[in-house]
N, C-alpha and C positions, 0 to 999 in steps of 0.2 A: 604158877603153873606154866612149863611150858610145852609151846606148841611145836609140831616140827611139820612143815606142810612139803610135800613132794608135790612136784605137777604130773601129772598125769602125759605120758606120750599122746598127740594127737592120733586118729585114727589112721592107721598107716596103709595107704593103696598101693598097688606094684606099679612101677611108674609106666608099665604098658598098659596101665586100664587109663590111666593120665591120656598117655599118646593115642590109643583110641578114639575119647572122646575128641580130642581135637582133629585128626584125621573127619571122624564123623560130621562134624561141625562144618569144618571146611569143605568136604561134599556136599553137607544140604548145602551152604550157599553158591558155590559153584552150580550146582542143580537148580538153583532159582538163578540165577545172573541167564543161565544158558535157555531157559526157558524163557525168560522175558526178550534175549534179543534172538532167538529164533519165534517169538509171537511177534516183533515190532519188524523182522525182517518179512513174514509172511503174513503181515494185515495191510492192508490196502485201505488208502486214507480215502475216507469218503468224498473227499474232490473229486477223486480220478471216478467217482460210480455216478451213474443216473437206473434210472427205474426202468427195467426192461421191462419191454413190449409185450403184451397177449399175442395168443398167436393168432388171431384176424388183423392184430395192426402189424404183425413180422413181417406177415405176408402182404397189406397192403407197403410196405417201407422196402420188401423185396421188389414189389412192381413197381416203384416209383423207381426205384434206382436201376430197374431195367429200360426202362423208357427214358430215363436219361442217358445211360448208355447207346439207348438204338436213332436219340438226336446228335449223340455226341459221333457216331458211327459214319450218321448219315453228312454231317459237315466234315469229317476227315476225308470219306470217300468226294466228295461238292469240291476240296479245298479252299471250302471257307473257313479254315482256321488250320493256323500253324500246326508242325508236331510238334513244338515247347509248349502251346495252349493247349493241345488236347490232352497232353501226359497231364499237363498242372488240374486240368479238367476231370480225369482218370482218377487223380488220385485225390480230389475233392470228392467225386462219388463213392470210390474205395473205401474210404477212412469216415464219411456219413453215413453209408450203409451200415459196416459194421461197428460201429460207434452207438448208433441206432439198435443195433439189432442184439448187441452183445450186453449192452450195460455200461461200458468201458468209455471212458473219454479219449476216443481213439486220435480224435483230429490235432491233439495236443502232445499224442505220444512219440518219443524217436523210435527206430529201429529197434535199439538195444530193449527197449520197454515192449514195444507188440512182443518180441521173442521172447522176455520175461512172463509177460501174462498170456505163451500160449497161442498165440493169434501168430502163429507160423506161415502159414497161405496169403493175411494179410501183407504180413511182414516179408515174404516175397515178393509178390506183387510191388509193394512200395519202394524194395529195393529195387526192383527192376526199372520204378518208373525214376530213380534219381537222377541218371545218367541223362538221358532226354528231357526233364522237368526243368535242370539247372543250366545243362549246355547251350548255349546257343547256336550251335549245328550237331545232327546226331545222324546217323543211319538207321535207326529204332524205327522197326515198324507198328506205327499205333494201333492198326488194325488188328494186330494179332493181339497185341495188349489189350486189344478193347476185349476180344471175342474172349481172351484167357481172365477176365475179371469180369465178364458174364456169367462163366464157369464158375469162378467162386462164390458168386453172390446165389445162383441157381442151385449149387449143394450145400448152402448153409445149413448149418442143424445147431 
């Protein structure tokens, strides 16, 4: 007896249903790659957080950092202490208040980082106090800087 066997043609698809699914393919995972570094570009590593404040201790953390301010006022105006010490003084209080008051590990951030997370006002202020903080003679008047970062600390929200 014999046999005579034919194969059978494989299922035959249009080679655009082919390119399809790989177009498809290469979407979702471009879709997951972009998702993962826009989540690892917009989470914030829990080093940089601490436990914001209730608001009875914002406001007691508001009045301490004004009372240092109006000792720190009172020896600019006394000229018991340089204008290189009261800016570095300024911006010790600056970056503790709102450090304090924000969540943010402020006292360890640059420029470039308060304007990344938003702290604009801070981030002024600190720019402004560079100049006088690092120079060794400045024309910078501390007093205004003192009264403009009472300002800030006074409309915190």
């Amino acid at each position: 007896m014999a046999f005579s066997v034919e194969l059978q043609p494989a299922m035959n698809f249009s080679k655009w249903v082919l390119v399809l699914g790989i177009v498809f393919v290469a979407a979702g995972i471009a879709l997951f790659i972009f998702a993962y570094l826009y989540h690892q570009k917009n989470t914030v590593p829990e080093e940089n957080r601490r436990q914001k404040p209730t608001g009875r201790q914002a406001r007691n953390i508001r009045q301490e950092s004004l009372d240092k301010l109006t000792v720190l006022r009172r020896k600019v105006k006394n000229n018991e202490i340089s204008v290189r010490d009261a800016y570095q003084q300024l911006s010790e209080i600056l970056r503790d208040f709102s450090g304090n008051v924000s969540g943010w590990i402020v006292e360890q951030m640059t420029l470039e980082e308060l304007k990344y997370f938003k702290l604009t006002k801070v981030a002024s202020l600190i720019q402004e106090y560079y100049e006088p903080e690092f120079a060794e003679k400045t024309q910078a008047d501390a007093l205004k800087s003192i009264d403009r970062t009472r300002k800030v600390i006074r409309s915190w929200r």
